[in-house]
C-alpha positions as CSV (number, residue, x, y, z in Angstrom):
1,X,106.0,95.6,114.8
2,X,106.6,92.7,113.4
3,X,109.5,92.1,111.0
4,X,108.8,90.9,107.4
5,X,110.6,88.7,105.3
6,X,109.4,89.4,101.6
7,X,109.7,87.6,98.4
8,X,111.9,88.5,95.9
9,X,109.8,89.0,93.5
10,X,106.2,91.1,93.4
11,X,105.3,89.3,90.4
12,X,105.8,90.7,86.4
13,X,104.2,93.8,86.1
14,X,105.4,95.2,88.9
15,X,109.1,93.9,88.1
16,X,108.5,95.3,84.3
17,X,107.4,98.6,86.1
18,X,110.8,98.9,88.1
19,X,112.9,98.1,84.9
20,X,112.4,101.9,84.0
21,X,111.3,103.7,87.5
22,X,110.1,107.1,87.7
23,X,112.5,110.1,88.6
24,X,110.3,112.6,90.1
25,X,107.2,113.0,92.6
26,X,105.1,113.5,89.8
27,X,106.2,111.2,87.4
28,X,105.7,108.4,90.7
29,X,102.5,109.6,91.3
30,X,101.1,109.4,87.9
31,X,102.5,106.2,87.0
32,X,101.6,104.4,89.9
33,X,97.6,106.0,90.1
34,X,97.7,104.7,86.3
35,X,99.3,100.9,87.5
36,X,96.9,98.2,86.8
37,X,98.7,95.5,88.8
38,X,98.0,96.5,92.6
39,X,95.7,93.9,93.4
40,X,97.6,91.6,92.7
41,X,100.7,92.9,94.2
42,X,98.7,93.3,97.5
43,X,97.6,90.1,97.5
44,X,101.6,89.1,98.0
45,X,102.2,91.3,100.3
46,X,99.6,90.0,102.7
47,X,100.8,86.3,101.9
48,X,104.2,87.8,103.0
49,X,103.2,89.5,106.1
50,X,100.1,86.6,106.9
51,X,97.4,89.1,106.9
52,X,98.9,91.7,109.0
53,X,98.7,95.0,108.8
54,X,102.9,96.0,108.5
55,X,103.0,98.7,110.9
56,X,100.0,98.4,113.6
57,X,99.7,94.0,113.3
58,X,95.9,94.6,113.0
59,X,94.2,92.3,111.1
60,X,92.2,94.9,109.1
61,X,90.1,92.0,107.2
62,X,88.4,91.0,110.5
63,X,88.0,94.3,112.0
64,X,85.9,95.2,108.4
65,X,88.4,97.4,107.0
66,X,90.5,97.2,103.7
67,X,94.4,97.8,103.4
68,X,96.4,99.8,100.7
69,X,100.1,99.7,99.6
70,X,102.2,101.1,101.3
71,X,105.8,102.7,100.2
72,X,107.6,102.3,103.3
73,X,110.0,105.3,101.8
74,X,107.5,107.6,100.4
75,X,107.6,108.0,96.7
76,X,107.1,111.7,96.7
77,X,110.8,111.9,97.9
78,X,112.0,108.2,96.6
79,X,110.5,107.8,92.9
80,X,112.9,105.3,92.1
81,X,111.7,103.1,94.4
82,X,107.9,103.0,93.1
83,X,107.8,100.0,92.1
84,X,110.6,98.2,94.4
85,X,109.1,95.4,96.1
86,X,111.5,95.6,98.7
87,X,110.3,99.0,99.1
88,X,106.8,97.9,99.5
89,X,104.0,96.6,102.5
90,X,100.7,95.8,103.1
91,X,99.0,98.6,105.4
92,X,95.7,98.6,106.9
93,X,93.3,101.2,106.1
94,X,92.0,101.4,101.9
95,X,91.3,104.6,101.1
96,X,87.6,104.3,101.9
97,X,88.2,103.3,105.4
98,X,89.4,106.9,106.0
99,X,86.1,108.8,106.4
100,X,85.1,106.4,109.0
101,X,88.7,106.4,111.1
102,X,88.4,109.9,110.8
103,X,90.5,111.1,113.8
104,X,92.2,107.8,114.4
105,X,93.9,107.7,111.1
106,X,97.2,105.3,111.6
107,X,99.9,103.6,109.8
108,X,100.8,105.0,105.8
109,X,97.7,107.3,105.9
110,X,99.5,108.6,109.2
111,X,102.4,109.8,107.6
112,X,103.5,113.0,107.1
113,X,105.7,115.4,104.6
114,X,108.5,115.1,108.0
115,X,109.9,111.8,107.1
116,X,113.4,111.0,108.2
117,X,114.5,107.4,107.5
118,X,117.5,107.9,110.3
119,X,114.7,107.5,112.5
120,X,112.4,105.8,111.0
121,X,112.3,102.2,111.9
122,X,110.6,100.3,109.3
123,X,109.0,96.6,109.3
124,X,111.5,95.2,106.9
125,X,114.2,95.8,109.4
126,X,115.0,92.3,110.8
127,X,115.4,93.9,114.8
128,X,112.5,96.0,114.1
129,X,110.3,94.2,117.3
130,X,113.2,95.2,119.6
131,X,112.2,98.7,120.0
132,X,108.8,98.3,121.0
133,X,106.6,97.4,124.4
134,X,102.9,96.5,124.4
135,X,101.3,97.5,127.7
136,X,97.8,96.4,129.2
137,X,96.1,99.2,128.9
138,X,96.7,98.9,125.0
139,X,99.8,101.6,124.0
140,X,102.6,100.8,122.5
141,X,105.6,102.2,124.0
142,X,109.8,102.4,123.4
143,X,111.3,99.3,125.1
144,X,112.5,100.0,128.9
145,X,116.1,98.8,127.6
146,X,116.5,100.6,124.9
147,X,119.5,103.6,124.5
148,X,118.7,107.3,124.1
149,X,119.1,107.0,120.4
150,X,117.2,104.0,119.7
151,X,114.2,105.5,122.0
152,X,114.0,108.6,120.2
153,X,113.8,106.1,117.1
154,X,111.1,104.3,118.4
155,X,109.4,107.5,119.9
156,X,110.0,108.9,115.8
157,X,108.1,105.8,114.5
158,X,105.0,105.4,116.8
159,X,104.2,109.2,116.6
160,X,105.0,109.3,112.4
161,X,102.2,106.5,112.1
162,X,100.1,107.5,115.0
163,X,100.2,103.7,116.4
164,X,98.3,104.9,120.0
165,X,95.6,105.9,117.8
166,X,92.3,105.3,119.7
167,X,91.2,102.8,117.5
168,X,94.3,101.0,117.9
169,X,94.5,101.9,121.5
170,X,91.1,100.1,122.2
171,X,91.5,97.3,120.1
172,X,95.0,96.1,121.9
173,X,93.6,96.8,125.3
174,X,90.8,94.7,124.1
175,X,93.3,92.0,122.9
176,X,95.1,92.3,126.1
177,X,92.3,91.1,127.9
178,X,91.2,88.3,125.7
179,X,94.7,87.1,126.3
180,X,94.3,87.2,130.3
181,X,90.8,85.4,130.0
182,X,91.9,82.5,128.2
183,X,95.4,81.9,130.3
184,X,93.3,82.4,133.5
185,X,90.5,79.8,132.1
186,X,94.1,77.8,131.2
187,X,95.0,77.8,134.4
188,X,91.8,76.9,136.4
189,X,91.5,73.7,134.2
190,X,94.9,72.7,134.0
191,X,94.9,72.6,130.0
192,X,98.6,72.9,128.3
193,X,99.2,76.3,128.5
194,X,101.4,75.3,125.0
195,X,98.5,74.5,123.8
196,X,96.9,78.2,123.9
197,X,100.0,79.2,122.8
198,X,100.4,77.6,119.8
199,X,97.0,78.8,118.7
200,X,97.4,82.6,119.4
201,X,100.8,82.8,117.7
202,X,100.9,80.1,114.9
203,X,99.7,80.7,111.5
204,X,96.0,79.1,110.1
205,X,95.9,79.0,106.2
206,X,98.8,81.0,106.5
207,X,97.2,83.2,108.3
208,X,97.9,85.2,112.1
209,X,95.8,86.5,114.5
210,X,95.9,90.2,115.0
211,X,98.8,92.2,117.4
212,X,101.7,89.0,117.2
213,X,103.9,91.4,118.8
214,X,101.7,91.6,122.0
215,X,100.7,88.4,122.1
216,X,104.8,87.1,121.8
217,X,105.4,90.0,124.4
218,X,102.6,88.4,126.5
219,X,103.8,84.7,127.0
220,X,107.4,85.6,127.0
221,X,109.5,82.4,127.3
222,X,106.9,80.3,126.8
223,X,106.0,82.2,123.3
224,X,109.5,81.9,122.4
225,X,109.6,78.0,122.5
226,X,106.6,77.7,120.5
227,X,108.1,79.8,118.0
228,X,111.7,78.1,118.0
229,X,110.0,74.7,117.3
230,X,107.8,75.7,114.5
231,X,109.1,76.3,111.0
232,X,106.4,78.1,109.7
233,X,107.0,81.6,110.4
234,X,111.2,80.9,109.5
């Protein structure tokens, strides 16, 4: 999970919107079915989180699915903050994607009545990468480092939004690999290994490519200097 750094603003509608927020479940869920606005609200979001998915890092546009909004604290127990932006993210899956996921439903559409925001750990937390591992054969997993209560945090969180869904599953071990082809290729002809670097974790048209978390994870120092001397993603 990679943190996000949003904008302060969603734009007017939605601002107007949270002048006067709902105070119940159903007064949320009304007024936000009946808000006009949401393309254009997405369309930040995904500027704000470069085309990641906030929970999973899947880039759902090249995998040929959609994404929705996602209240991070679920309006049906936080009407007030409907129409926070800071409240807000970019998720993958649209609501059409969910007859075909079926099974393998992840992220928002993941979540159940059971929330517990003790637990939770969300994307706009700025430390919210430390509590996770990426292994090979594509799970996610609590860091090896981490303290009984920030494990059963990150335990909370991958099992809430069902991040070691199969589709997920299969589509980081698949990442995983890529990665190992083109550092081996790297290494057999001497190119910059900076160089592959710099591609896999730097923004294009502002812009990432899918699972930064992994990838970052993957190179390891080397990830870390690319990232220190790039001002893109500050």
């Amino acid at each position: 999970m990679r943190p996000i750094s949003t904008k302060i603003s969603g734009g007017y509608y939605l601002d107007q919107a949270h002048q006067m927020p709902p105070t119940t479940a159903t007064a949320a869920t009304s007024r936000w079915k009946a808000f006009g606005h949401k393309e254009a609200v997405l369309d930040s979001l995904l500027d704000d989180q470069y085309g990641l998915c906030c929970y999973s890092e899947l880039r759902a546009d090249e995998a040929g699915l959609g994404y929705h909004i996602e209240h991070l604290r679920p309006k049906s127990h936080y009407p007030a903050q409907t129409f926070d932006y800071a409240n807000l993210a970019a998720s993958a899956l649209s609501s059409k994607d969910l007859a075909f996921i079926k099974a393998d439903v992840f992220g928002g559409h993941a979540k159940r009545s059971q929330f517990d925001p003790a637990l939770f750990v969300s994307c706009h937390d700025s430390d919210c990468a430390r509590y996770f591992a990426y292994l090979s054969d594509g799970r996610v997993v609590p860091r090896a480092d981490l303290d009984l209560a920030d494990k059963a945090r990150a335990d909370y969180t991958i099992a809430l939004l069902n991040l070691n869904s199969g589709y997920l599953t299969n589509r980081r071990r698949r990442w995983y690999d890529e990665l190992e082809q083109w550092y081996s290729e790297h290494i057999d002809k001497a190119w910059r290994i900076e160089d592959l670097v710099a591609t896999a974790l730097l923004p294009t048209n502002k812009r990432l490519s899918p699972f930064f978390s992994l990838t970052q994870q993957f190179f390891g120092l080397v990830a870390e200097q690319i990232l220190q001397q790039d001002t893109r993603l500050k």
